[in-house]
N, C-alpha and C positions, 0 to 999 in steps of 0.2 A: 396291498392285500394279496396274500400268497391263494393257491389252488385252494386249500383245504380252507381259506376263512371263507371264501367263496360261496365252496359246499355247504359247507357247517352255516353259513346265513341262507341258505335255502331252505333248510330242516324245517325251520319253524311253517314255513307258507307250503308245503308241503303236507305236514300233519294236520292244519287248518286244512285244508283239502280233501284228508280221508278222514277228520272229523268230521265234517260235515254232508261227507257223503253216508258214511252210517247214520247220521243221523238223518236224514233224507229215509235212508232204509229202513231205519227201525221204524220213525214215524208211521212212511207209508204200511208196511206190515201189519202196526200195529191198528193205526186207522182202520186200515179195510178188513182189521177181522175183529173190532170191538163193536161193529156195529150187528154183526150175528155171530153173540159166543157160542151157539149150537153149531155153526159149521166148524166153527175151530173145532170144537168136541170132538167132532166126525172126525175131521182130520186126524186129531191127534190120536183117534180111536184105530184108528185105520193101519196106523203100522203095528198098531199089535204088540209093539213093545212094555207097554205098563199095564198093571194094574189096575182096576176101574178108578178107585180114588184119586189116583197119579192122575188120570186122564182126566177127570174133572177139574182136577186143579191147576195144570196143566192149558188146560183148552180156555178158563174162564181168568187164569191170570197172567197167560203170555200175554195178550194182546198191551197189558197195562205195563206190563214187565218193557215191553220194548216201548213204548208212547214215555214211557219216564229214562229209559237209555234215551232215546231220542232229544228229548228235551236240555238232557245235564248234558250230553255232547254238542248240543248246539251253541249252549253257553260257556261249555268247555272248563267243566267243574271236575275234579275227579277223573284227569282221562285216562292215566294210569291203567286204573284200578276198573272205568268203563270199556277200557278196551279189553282186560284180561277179561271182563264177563262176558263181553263181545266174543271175544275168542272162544271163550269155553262153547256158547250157545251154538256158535259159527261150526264147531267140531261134534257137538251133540247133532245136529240138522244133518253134517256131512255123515255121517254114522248111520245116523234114521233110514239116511233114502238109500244109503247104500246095502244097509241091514234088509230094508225095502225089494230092493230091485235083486239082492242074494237070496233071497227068497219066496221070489217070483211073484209076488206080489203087485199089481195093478193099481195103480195110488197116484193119485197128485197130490205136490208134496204138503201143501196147504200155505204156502210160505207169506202169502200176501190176498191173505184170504181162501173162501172155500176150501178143494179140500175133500177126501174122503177117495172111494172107486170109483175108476176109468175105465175105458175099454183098454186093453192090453196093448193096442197097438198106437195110445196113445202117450204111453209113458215120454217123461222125457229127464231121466234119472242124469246119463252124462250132462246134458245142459246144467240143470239144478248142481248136481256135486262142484261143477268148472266155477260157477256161478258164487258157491259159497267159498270155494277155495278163493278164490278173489278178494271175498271178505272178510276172510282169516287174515289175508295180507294186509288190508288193511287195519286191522285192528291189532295184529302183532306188532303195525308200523309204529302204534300209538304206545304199545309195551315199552318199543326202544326208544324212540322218540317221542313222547308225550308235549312236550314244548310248542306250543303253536298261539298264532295271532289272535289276536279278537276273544281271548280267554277270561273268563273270568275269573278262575286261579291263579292267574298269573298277576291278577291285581288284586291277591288278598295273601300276596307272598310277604312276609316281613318285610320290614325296608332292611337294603344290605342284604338279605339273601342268606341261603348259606352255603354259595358258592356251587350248588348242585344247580345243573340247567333245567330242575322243575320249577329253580322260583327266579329263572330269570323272567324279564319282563317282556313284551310281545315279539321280542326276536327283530324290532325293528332296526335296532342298532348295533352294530360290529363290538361285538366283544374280545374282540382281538387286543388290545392293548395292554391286557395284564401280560399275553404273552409275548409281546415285542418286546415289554419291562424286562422279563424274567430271562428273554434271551439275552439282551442287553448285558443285566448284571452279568450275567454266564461271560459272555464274551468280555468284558472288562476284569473281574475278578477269577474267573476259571473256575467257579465253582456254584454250584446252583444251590440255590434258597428253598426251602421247601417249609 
């Protein structure tokens, strides 16, 4: 097994990692702010970015928005496409508090609940931005690397595949051997098969 088959068998237990840590996150967020959608309200009110209606629907459909990201990443359906919504949400929040805190604005950010004005001297904007940039990372990990263990996409992939590493299967096994094949032929015939 060379370096790179190494790495490349690491990917999958890795993105199972920062699968499951957003899902951890969105769950909790989502949990502790669908039990008072009027503080999300606040919250969401509070940076003054929207519109009332935006903010209504906004404040009474994040919490469910992420309790259902949470869910499909834990069972690891769609991560693709979970993590690009990951992302985007992840780059909306960083936007928010930093739009927030550019405009001198007093706010917690509401992120896991509560939510709404602070005393000014309690902000804690660098935290929260550091905090999401983190989570951007992990959810772009899932962009490029989507493949991970214990998925359940990954066992509703055709049988045979189609050779794309979204429909391999839990990354338990060394996929290396098409490419030992394929160097083989190279080094016997001098010419590579494609």
């Amino acid at each position: 097994m060379t370096a790179v088959s190494r790495v490349r068998s690491l990917l999958p237990a890795v993105s199972t990692l920062a699968r499951w840590a957003l899902a951890v996150v969105w769950g909790y967020a989502g949990l502790s702010k669908v039990a008072d959608p009027e503080a999300t309200v606040r919250a969401v009110r509070a940076y003054r970015l929207l519109p009332e209606p935006a903010v209504l629907v906004m404040g009474y459909g994040l919490p469910f928005l992420e309790i259902g990201l949470a869910v499909l990443l834990l069972f690891g359906l769609a991560t693709r496409v979970l993590g690009s919504i990951s992302a985007l949400l992840f780059v909306a929040f960083i936007v928010g508090v930093a739009s927030a805190w550019a405009r001198g604005l007093a706010i917690d950010c509401g992120c896991f609940g509560g939510g709404g004005q602070i005393d000014p001297g309690a902000t804690r904007y660098v935290q929260e931005i550091i905090r999401d940039v983190g989570f951007l990372a992990m959810a772009a990990w899932l962009i490029v690397f989507p493949r991970s263990r214990l998925a359940v996409e990954s066992r509703l992939a055709p049988a045979g595949g189609s050779g794309n590493v979204d429909d391999t299967d839990d990354g338990a096994e060394d996929d290396g051997a098409e490419s030992d094949v394929a160097e083989s032929e190279t080094n016997r015939e001098g010419t590579v098969r494609r």
